[in-house]
Residue, then its C-alpha position, 0 to 999 in steps of 0.5 A: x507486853x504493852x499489846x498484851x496489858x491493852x487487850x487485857x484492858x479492852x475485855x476487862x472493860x468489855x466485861x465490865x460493861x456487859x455486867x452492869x447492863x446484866x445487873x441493871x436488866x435484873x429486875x426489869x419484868x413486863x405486864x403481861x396481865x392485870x386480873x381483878x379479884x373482887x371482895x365483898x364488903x368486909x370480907x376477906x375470903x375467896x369466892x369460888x369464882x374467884x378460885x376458878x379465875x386464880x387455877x388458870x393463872x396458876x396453870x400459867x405461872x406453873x407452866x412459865x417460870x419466868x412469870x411473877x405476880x404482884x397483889x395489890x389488896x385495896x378496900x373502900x372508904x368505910x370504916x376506919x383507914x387502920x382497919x382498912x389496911x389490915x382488911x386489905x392485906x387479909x385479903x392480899x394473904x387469902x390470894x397469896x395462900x391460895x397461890x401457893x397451896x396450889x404449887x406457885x413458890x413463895x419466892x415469886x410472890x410479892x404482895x402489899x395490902x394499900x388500904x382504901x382507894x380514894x378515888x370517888x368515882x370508883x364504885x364501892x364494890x370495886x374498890x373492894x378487891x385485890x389486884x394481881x399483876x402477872x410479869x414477866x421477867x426480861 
């Protein structure tokens, strides 16, 4: 009986084990791809170009579904810093509407509208964007 309750012991500490490694890995997701969408100056509406890029990540997440994407909505400096937050998650939401109207599940979508980007060696117009972080799961 004592052989038996230690082999037990051994593979419930085995599955014990391999369930907190699984429950750890759970989110553990790899850049697979940076893509910029630029904005114009107050704006928050998708260009065509702009489009044109998001249908081939669409093609990509459809045809993977262990890809997710991450939005980060950034504006410059101009105006004040409340406003600006709300102008980056518009523009956040334009990128995240148009993902999912074009067939990606919601669910795979995280976003976050971060305001004005400080750094005062990025040009202006560069700081008026929406950056999308294509991952992949593990």
């Amino acid at each position: 009986a004592r052989e038996r309750a230690d082999t037990g012991v051994t593979k419930a500490d085995e599955t014990n084990s391999r369930l907190t490694r699984l429950w750890e890995s759970r989110n553990k997701r790899s850049l697979v791809e940076t893509i910029e969408v630029p904005f114009r100056f107050n704006r928050w509406d998708l260009s065509d170009r702009s489009e044109t890029a998001l249908v081939g990540l669409v093609k990509e997440l459809k045809g993977n579904d262990k890809l997710t994407v991450e939005l980060e909505g950034y504006t410059d400096q101009i105006g004040d810093a409340e406003y600006n937050i709300q102008l980056s998650q518009r523009r956040v939401e334009a990128v995240r509407r148009f993902l999912v109207k074009q067939g990606v599940e919601l669910p795979r979508i995280l976003s976050v509208g971060l305001g004005p980007i400080l750094d005062p060696a990025t040009p202006k117009e560069k700081k008026r964007r929406v950056t999308i972080k294509l991952l992949l799961a593990e």
